[in-house]
N, C-alpha and C positions, 0 to 999 in steps of 0.2 A: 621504114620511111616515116617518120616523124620525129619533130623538133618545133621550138616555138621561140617564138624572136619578136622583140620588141623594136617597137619607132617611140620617137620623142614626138610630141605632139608641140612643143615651141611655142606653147603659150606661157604667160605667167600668171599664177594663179591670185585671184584678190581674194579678200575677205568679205561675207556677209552674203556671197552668191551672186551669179551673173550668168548669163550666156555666152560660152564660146565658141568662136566659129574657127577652126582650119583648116586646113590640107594637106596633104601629105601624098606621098609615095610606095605602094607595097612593093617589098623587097622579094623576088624571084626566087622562086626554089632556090636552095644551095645543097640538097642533098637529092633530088630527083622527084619530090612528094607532088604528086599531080594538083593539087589541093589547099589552098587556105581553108579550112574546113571549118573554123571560130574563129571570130574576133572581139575584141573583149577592153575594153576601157578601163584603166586603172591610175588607182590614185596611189604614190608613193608619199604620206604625208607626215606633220607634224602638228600637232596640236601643244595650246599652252598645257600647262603642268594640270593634271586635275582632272581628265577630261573623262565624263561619266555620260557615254555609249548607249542613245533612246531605243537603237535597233540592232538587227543585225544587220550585217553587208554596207557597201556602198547604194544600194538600191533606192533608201531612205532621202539620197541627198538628187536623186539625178527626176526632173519633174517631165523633161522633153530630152531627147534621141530621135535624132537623124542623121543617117549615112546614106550617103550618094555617089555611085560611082558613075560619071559623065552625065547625062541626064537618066537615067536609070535608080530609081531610088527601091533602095533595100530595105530600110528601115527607117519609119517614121512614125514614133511612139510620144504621143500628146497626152499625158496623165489626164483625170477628171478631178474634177473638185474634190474629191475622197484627200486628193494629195495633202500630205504634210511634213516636213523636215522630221519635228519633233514626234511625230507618229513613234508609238512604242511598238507596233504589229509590223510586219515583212511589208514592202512597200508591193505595187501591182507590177513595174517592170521587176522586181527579183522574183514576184512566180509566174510570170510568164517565163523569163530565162528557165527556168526549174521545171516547167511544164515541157520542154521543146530541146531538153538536153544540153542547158547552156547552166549557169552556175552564178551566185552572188556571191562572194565569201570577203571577208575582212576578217584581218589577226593584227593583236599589235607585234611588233618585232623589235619593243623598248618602250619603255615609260612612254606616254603619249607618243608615240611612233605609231606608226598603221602604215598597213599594208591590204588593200582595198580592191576587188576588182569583179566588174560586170561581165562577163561573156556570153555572145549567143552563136548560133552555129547560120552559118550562111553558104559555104561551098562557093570558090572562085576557082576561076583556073591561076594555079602558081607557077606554072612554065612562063607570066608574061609580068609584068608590072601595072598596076593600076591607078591613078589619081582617085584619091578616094577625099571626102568633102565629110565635112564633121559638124553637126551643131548639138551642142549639147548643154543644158538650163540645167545648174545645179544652185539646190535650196540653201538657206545659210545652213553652213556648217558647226555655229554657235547653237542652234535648233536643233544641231543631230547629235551635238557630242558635249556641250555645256562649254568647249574653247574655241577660240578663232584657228587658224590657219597660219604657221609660220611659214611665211609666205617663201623665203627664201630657202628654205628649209624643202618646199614640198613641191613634186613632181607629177604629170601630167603625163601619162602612157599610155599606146594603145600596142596591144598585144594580137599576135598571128599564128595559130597553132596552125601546122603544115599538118601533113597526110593525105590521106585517103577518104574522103567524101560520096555517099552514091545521092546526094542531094543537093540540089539548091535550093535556099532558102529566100523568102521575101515576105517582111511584115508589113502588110497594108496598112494604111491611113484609118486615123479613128473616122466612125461615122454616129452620131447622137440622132436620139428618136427620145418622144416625150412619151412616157407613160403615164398612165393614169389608173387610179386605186379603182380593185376592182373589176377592169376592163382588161379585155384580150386586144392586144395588137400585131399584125405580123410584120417583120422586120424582115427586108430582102440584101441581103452581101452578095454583089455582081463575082462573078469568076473573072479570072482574065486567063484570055486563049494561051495555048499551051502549057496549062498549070495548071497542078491537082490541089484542090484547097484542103490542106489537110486538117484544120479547126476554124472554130473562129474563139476568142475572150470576145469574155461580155464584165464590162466593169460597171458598177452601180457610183451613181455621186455621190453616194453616203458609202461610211465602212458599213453597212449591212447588207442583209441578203433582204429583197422588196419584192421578187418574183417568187411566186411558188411553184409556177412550172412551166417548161422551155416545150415547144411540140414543132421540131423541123416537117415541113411540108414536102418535103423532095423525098422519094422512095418509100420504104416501108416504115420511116420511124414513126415512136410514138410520142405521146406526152409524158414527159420524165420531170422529176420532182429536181430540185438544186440538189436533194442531198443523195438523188440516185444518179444524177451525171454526175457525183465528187464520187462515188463507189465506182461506176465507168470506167474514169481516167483516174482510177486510184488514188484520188487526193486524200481521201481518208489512211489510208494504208501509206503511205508517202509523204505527203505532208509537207510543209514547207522547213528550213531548219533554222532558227533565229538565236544561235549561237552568237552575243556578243562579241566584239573585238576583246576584251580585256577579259573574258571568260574561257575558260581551259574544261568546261563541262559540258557535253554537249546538248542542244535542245533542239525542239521542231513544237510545233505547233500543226494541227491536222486540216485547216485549212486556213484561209483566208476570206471573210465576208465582205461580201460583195465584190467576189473575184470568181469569175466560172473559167473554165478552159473548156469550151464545148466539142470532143473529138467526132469531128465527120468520117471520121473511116479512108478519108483519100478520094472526097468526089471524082468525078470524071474531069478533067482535064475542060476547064472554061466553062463547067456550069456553075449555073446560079445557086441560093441557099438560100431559101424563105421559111421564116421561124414563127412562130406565134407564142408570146410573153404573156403570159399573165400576170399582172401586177398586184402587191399587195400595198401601194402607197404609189404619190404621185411622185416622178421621179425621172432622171435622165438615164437610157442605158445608151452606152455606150459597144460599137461595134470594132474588133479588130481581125480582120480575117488573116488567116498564115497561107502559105502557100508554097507547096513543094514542085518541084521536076527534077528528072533524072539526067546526072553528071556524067560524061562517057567515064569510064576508069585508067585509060590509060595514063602512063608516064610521062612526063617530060625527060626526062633521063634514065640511063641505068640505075636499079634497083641498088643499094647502097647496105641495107639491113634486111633481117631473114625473117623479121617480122615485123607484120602491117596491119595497123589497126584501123577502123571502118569507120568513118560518121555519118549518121544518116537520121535525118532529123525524124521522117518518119516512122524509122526504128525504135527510135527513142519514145517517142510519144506512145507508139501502136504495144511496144513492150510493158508500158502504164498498163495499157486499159484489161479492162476485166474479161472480156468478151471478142 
């Protein structure tokens, strides 16, 4: 039971960058998969002749993401001032996606042709249909690639991998706190009831790293260095991949600064997470807490296929870390 199927997003794309907003409908099992398990935004595009690729992924071009099913919001990712189009480094939502088992990847598929797409893992039930709500702010496209957008030419899609999920997924709202050089402050991320927080990112307003060490207050942890929560949740070892569109080589790069993925182990369900930063420069950090619960497994229909593959965000993450 898995398959993955696209919706047209019915927008029309301009040049130079804008926010779109629309709506749509998820499409019902058709093979029995209890599960929309990713969903994933993609660009089918066209660029003028010439076009010379500052990053890898579409990650680079998208600054805000928001998905809302009824008044229920799933994801709602506010970049910080770090953001930039023409940034040559992985952008913060392509290693979040990569931290949490979702993916950024761009290839061309012809001379200035691309093929582009975001995906993060969220777990829906697919026995029903859902109105799902889109907003999404992408940078110019002349800033990420040196060409415009042949507008008629190029396509808006968002993509639905069916299966088998033991999770749901939800990415909280950013939350900003001032630092100061020198000084300890503690940073509190509320839980929400019935949900295991299973990390939180912490994104810095500069591309650098400005904390020297993270010390969660809740249970036994200790004070850890940036570069021993990147050994943790294996960023070092894994790493992000910044394989160009128009490049057939592959690359990664072993982190990203001023980018943390801080892994809580899968709190308790609705508790709180209070951190203490120390800062090496005065500076905004930014908070984004994740947040799992457990998906019953059953079917909506007879089983179809003899094998079934599992997504499970905390899998993914917990399968990173060192410990």
């Amino acid at each position: 039971m898995a398959y993955v199927d696209l919706v047209s997003t019915g927008v029309t794309p301009v040049q130079g960058g804008t926010t779109y907003n629309f709506s749509y409908d998820t499409p019902v099992s058709a093979d029995g998969s209890p599960h929309i398990t990713h969903i994933g935004f993609q660009i089918d595009g066209v660029v003028g002749a010439g076009a010379a690729y500052k990053s890898a992924g579409i990650g680079g071009l998208i600054s805000n993401y928001r998905i809302k099913i009824g008044a229920d919001t799933l994801l709602n990712f506010d970049d910080t001032a770090a953001y930039s189009a023409d940034a040559t480094t992985q952008s913060n939502i392509s290693c979040l996606a990569a931290k949490v088992g979702g993916w950024d990847v761009c290839t061309e598929s012809a001379a200035d042709n691309f093929v582009g797409e975001l995906t993060l893992p969220f777990g829906l039930d697919a026995s029903r249909s859902h109105r799902v709500n889109v907003s999404i702010t992408l940078g110019s496209e002349t800033a990420w690639c040196g060409k415009a957008f042949t507008v008629a030419s190029t396509d808006f899609n968002m993509v639905h991998f069916y299966g088998t999920a033991r999770d749901s997924t939800l990415y909280g709202s950013r939350q900003d706190f001032t630092l100061t050089n020198g000084a300890q402050r503690t940073l509190t991320c509320y839980g929400k009831a019935g949900w295991n927080m299973l990390g939180v990112v912490y994104l810095n307003d500069q591309v650098a790293d400005e904390v020297s060490e993270i010390r969660p207050n809740n249970g036994s942890f200790r004070a850890l260095s940036i570069q021993q929560w990147r050994v943790l949740d294996s960023t070092y070892t894994e790493g992000f991949q910044t394989t160009k569109p128009n490049s057939n080589v592959w690359s990664a790069v072993n982190s990203r600064a001023g980018f943390l993925f801080l892994d809580l182990k899968r709190l308790t369900a609705g508790a709180d997470i209070s951190m203490a930063f120390t800062a090496t420069a005065d500076s905004t950090a930014s908070l984004y807490p994740i947040w799992v619960a457990p998906l019953s497994q059953g079917t909506a229909s007879p089983v179809r296929q003899t094998q079934k593959s599992v997504s499970s965000t905390a899998r993914d993450v917990e399968g990173q870390s060192k410990i």
